[in-house]
N, C-alpha and C positions, 0 to 999 in steps of 0.2 A: 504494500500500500504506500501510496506518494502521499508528504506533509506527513504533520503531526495533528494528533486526534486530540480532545477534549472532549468530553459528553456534558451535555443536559440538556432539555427539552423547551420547554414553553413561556413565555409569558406573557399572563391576560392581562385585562382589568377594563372598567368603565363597564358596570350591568354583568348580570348574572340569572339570563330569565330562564335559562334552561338548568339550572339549580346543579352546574357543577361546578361550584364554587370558584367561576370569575375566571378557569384553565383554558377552558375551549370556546366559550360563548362571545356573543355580540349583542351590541347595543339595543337591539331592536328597532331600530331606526334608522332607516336607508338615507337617510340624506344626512347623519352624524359625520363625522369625521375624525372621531375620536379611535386611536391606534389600540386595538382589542387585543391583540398578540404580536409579543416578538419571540423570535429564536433563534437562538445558536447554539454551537459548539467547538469549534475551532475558531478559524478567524473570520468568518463572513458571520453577518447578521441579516434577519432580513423579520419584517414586519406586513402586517394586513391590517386596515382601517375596517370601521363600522362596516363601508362601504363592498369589502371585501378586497378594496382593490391592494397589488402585492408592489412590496419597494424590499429592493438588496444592497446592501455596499459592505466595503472593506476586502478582504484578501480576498483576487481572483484568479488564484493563477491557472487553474482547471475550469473556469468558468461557471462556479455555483452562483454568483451575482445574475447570472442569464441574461449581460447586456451585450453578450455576440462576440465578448473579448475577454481577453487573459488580462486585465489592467487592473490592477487593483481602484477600487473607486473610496475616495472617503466621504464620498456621500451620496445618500441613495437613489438609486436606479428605479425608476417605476415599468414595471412587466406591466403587458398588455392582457394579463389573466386577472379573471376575476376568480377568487377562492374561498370556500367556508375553512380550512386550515393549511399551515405550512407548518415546516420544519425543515431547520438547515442542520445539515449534518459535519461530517470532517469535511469534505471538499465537494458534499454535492448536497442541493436541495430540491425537496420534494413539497407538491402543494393536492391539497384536494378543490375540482371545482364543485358545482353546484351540483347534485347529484349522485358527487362518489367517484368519478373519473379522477381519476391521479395522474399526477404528471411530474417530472424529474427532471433533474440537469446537472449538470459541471461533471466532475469524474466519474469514471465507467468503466475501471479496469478491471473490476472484481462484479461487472453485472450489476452494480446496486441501481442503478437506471431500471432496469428491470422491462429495457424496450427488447429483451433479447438479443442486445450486441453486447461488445465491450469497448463500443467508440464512445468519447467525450463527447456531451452535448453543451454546450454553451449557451443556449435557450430551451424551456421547455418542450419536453418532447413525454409520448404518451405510456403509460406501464402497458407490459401486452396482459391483455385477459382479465384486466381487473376494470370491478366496474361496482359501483354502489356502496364504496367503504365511507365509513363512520370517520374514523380518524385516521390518521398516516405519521411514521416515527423515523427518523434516519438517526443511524450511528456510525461507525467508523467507514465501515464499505460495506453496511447492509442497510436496508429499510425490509418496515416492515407497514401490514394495514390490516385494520379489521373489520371482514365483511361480514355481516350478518351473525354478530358476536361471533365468528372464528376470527381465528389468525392467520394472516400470509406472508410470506418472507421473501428475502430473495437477496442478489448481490453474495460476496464473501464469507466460508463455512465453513474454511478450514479447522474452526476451534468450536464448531457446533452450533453458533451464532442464531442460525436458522432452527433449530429446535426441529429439526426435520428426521431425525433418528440417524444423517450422515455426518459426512463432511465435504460432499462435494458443494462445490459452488452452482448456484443457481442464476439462470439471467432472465428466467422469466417468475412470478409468484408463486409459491408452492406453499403445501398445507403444514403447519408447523403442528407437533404432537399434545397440543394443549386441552385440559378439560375444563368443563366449567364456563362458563358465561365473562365474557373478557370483558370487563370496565376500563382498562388502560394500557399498554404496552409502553416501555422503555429500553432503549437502546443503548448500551456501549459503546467502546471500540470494540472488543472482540465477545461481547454475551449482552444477553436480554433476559428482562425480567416484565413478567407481566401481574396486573392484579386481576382477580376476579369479584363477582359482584357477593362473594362469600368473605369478600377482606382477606383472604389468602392469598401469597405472592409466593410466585414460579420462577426459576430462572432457570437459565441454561448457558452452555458456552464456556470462553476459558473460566478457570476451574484452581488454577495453581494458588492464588490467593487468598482462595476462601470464597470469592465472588458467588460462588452457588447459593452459602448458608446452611446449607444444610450439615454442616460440621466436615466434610470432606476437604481434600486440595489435591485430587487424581486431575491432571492435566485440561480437561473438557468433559463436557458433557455435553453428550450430541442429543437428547433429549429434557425434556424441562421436569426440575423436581422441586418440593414445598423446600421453602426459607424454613427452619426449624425455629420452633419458640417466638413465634410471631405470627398475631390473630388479630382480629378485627379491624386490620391497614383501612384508613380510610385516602393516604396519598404515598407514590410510591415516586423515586427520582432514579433513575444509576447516570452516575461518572465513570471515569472513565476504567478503573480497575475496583469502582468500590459501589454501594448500594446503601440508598438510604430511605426509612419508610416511617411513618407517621399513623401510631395506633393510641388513641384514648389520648389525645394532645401529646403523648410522649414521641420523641426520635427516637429512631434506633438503625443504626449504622453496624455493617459489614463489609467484609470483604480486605482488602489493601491497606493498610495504616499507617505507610509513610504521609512524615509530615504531618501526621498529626489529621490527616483528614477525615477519621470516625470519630473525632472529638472526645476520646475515653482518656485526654491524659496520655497517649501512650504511640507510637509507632509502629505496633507490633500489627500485622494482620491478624484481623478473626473470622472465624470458619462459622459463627453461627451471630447473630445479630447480638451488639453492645448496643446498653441507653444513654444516650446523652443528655448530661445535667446540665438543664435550662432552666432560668428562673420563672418561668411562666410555662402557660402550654402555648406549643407549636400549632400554627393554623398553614404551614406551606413547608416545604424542604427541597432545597437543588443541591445535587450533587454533580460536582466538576470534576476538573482533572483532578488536582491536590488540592483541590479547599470542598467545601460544603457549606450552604448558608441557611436560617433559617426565620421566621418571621412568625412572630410570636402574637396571640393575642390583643397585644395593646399597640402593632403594627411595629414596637421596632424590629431591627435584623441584627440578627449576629452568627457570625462566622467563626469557622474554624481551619486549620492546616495549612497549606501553603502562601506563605505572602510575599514573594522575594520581590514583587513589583507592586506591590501594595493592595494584592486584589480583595485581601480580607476589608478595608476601610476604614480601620481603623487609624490608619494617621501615622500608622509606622511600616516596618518592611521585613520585621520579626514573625517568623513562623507561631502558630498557636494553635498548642494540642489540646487546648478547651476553649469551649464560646466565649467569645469576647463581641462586646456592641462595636456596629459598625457606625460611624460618627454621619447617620442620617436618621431621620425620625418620617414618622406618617407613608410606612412600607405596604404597598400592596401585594408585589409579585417582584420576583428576582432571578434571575437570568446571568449562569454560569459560564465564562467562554476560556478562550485557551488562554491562564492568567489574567482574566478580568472579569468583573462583577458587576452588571447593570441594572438599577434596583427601577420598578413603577413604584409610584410614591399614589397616595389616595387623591391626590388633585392631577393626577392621569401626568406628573411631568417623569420624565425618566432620568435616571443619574446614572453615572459608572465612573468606579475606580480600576486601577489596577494598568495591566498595559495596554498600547492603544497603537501597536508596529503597522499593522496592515489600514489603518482607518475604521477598526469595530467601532468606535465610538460613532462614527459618523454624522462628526461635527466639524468636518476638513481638517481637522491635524491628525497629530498622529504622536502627539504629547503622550505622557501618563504620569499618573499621581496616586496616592498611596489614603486622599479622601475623594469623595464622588463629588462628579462635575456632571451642571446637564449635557444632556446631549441636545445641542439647541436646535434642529430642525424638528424636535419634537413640540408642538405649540399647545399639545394636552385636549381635554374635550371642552 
C-alpha cells in the first residue's frame, strides 16, 4: 500500500432527526447550508453540506480530492455529486448518492474502488454491483457498505480485513461473515470492527496487537469474532492498530498501546478491552492513529496518546497516557486524521490542532499548532 494510513471515520452535527445521534444525519432542510459531516483519515479531508453537496482538499497525491489531479489542494474542491454520506479513507474516498449507489476515487491498487480494476481514479467512479447501501466506510485499502443490514467488503485482504473467511483480495463487493443486524461498521488500516443492533462488537483482520479483543494476538483473523467483556456499545471508532467503544457513558479501549493511545496509563497493548478514567461520561469517541479523543457530556474533549505535533490540544507537544482537556470548550463531534485533531464545536464552527503538511486544515496554509484554530472557510449554520 502507497502513503501512510490513519483511521477514523465521521463527523456530524447541526440536527439529528433521524435519532443517530448527530453521526450520519442532516439538517432536514434543503436549502440549509450548514456542513453535516466531515471525514478523514490520513491527509485529505472532505465534507457534505445540509445540501448534500461534496467538497475535498488537502493531500492528493493518488487523487482522493476527485479534482482530476494529483495537487494537493489547501482548500476545498466542490464535486459535482450530490451524497447522503462520505468517507475519506488513506488515499481514497468513497460517497453514497441518493438511493445507495456508491461511488469511489483516488487509489486503486488493492481494489478498494471496488469498480473491478486496480486503476486510480481521480474523480468519482461507480462500485460494481452495489446498489441501495445504508452507509459506506473506507480504511487503509479496503471499504466497506451495508446493504440491507448485511455487510460488503472489498479492496485489500491480505490480513483478513474483508471478514470474508480468506485472504484474497477482492475488486468487486463480497459478503463479509457477519451475524446479527449491522448498526455500524468501522475500518482500519489492516481490520474492521462492526456493531450490531444487540451493542455487541465484531472484528476481524490483523490480529498481532490484540486488535480482535477477544484476548488473542494469532496474526489475522480472516473471519469476525465478539470483542470479549464488552456489552451494550452504544458507539464504536477503530484507529488505526487500536479500537475504541462507548458502553453505559464508559470508554473502553483495545488493541495497540503505544503512546499511550488506550488511555490506561500505560503503553502496553491489550488483547481484551481496558476503561478509560474520564471525569464524566463519554457521549462520542474517535480513534486515530496514536491519539484517541473523546467528548464528554458537558461537550468538552479530551484526548489521549500521541502528540508530537500537538494533535492532543492541549497547548503542548508531550505525549499523554491518560485524558487530559483539550484547551477548547462547546464540542460537538471530533475528527481524527494522520496527527491532527479537528473538533465541530455546538455553534457548527470547526477547529483543528495538531499538523497541517498537506493543507487538512483547509484554510490555505499548511501551519500547525499544538491549540485549535478555525478552519475559516467553514462559516457554521
Amino acid at each position: 500500500m502507497r502513503g501512510v494510513v490513519v483511521v477514523v471515520v465521521v463527523l456530524t452535527a447541526c440536527g439529528d432527526p433521524g435519532g443517530d445521534g448527530g453521526r450520519d444525519g442532516s439538517t432536514g432542510d434543503a436549502a440549509s447550508t450548514c456542513r453535516v459531516q466531515l471525514s478523514t483519515q490520513a491527509f485529505h479531508m472532505c465534507d457534505r453540506t445540509g445540501t448534500g453537496q461534496v467538497r475535498c482538499w488537502g493531500g492528493n497525491m493518488f487523487g482522493p480530492v476527485g479534482d482530476g489531479t494529483t495537487t494537493d489542494r489547501l482548500t476545498p474542491y466542490t464535486l459535482t455529486i450530490v451524497a447522503s454520506h462520505i468517507s475519506a479513507g488513506g488515499n481514497h474516498t468513497c460517497a453514497l448518492e441518493a438511493g445507495g449507489t456508491a461511488l469511489c476515487w483516488g487509489l486503486n491498487e488493492n481494489g478498494q474502488l471496488g469498480d473491478g480494476s486496480m486503476a486510480d481514479a481521480r474523480g468519482p467512479t461507480a462500485v460494481s454491483g452495489l446498489a441501495g447501501a445504508s452507509t459506506i466506510a473506507t480504511g487503509g485499502a479496503h471499504s466497506c457498505a451495508i446493504v440491507s443490514n448485511a455487510l460488503m467488503c472489498w479492496g485489500s485482504n491480505f490480513r483478513g480485513q474483508l471478514g470474508d473467511g480468506t485472504a484474497m483480495r477482492r475488486l468487486v463487493p463480497t459478503s463479509s461473515q457477519t451475524t446479527g443486524t449491522i448498526a455500524s461498521v468501522e475500518l482500519g488500516t489492516f481490520h474492521t470492527c462492526a456493531l450490531d443492533t444487540a451493542g455487541t462488537v465484531k472484528c476481524w483482520g490483523r490480529n498481532d496487537l490484540g486488535q480482535a479483543g477477544d484476548g488473542s494476538t494469532d496474526a489475522s483473523k480472516l473471519s469476525p469474532v465478539t470483542v470479549s467483556n464488552l456489552a451494550g456499545v452504544t458507539q464504536l471508532s477503530v484507529g488505526d492498530d487500536h479500537a475504541c467503544a462507548i458502553a453505559s457513558g464508559n470508554v473502553h479501549c483495545w488493541g495497540a498501546g503505544a503512546r499511550g493511545r488506550l488511555g490506561n496509563n500505560s503503553i502496553l497493548d491489550q488483547r481484551t478491552p481496558v476503561m478509560v478514567a474520564l471525569p464524566r461520561p463519554a457521549v462520542h469517541v474517535t480513534a486515530g492513529g496514536g491519539h484517541t479523543c473523546a467528548i464528554l457530556d458537558d461537550a468538552s474533549l479530551w484526548c489521549w496518546g500521541a502528540n508530537t505535533v500537538g494533535q492532543i490540544g492541549d497547548g503542548t507537544t508531550m505525549d499523554r497516557l491518560v485524558p487530559v482537556q483539550a484547551m477548547i470548550d462547546g464540542a460537538a463531534d471530533a475528527q481524527l486524521a494522520s496527527g491532527s485533531t479537528c473538533i465541530m464545536k455546538t455553534d457548527n464552527s470547526i477547529w483543528c490542532a495538531g499538523g497541517n503538511p498537506n493543507g487538512i486544515f483547509g484554510n490555505g496554509a499548511t501551519t500547525f499548532g499544538a491549540t485549535p484554530v478555525p478552519m475559516q472557510m467553514h462559516p457554521g449554520c
